[in-house]
N, C-alpha and C positions, 0 to 999 in steps of 0.2 A: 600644628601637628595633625595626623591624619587620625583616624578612627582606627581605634582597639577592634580584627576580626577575629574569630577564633577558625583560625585554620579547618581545623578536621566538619565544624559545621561549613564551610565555605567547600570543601570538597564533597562532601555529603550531598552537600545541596546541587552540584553541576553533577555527580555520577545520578542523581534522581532524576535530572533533566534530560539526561540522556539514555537513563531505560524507558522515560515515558516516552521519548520521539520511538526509540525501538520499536516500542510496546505497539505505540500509534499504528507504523506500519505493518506489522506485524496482523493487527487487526484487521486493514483495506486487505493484505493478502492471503488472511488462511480465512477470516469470519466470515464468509458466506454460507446461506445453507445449502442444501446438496438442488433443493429447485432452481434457487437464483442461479448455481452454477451451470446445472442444464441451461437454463433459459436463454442463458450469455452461449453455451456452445450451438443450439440450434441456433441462435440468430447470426452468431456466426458463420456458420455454414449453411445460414441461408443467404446473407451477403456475397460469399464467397461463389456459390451457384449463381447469384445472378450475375455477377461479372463472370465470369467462366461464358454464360449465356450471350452474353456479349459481346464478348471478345471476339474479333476477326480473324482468321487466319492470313499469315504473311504470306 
């Protein structure tokens, strides 16, 4: 015979596995501070200017 689960803990426990992946991402996309996110947008647009600088005309 198989093992005794109690249901309502066995859903419990997958709806918690799936707010914590939420949660996760959730985290990589709003918890930065407002420096880190400057930092990421000038280095962006500083990549972005050096290929532009690059680039050839056709």
């Amino acid at each position: 015979m198989g093992d005794v689960i109690n249901l309502n803990r066995f859903r419990k426990g997958r709806d918690k596995g799936a707010r914590a992946q939420e949660a996760d991402a959730n985290r990589r996309k709003f918890g930065r501070t407002k420096a880190e996110r400057t930092a990421e947008e000038q280095d962006e647009a500083r990549h972005k200017a050096l290929l532009d600088g690059a680039k050839r005309e056709d």
